[in-house]
C-alpha positions as CSV (number, residue, x, y, z in Angstrom):
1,X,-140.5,116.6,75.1
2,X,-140.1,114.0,77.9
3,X,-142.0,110.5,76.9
4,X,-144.5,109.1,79.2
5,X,-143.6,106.1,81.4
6,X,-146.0,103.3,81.5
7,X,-144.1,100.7,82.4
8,X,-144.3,100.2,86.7
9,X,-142.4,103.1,88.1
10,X,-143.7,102.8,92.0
11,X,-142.2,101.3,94.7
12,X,-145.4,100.7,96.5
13,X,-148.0,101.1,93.9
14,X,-150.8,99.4,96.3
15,X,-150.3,101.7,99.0
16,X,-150.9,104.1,96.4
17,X,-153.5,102.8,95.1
18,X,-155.2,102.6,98.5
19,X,-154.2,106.5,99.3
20,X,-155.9,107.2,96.3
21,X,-159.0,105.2,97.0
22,X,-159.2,107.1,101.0
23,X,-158.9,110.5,99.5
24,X,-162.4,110.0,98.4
25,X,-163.1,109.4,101.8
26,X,-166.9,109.8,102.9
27,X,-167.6,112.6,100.0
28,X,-170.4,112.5,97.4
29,X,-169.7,111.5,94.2
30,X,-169.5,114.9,92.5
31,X,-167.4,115.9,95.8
32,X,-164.9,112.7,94.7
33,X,-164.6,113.8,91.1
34,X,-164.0,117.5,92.1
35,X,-161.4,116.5,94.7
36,X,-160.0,114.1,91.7
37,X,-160.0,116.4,89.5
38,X,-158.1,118.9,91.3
39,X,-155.3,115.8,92.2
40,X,-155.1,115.7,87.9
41,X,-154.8,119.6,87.4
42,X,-152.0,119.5,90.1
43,X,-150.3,116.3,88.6
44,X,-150.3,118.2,85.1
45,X,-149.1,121.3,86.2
46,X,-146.3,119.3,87.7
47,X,-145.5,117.3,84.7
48,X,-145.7,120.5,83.2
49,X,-145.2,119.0,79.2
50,X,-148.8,119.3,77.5
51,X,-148.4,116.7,75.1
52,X,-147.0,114.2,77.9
53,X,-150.5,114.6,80.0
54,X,-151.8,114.4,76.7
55,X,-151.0,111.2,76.2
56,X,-151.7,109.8,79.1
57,X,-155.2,110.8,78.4
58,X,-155.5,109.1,75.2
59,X,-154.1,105.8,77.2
60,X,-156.6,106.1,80.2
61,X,-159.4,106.7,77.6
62,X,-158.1,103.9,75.5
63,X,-158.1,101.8,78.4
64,X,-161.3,102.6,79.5
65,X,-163.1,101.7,76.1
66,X,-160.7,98.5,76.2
67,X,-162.7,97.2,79.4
């Protein structure tokens, strides 16, 4: 099993970061989750390692309840 990186691994995370934010474009909000959803279904079948997208579940819902 590969571990996940959480240390910064993007060159350009804001641009990211600001693709991410225009792919919710003018949808609703159940439109945005859907299409957000579908990004995290593709991302995970990429990673393809179960307990990797596993925890990075664990550390976005830690996070969450951190905030």
């Amino acid at each position: 099993m590969s571990g996940l990186i959480t240390t910064p691994n993007l060159a350009n995370p804001d641009a990211l970061y600001a693709e991410l934010v225009a792919m919710a474009g003018d949808l609703s909000a159940e439109e945005a989750l859907n299409r957000a959803a579908r990004l995290i279904l593709l991302l995970a079948n990429h990673i393809g390692d179960p307990a990797v997208v596993s925890h990075a579940i664990q550390l976005a819902v830690a996070a969450d309840q951190a905030d």
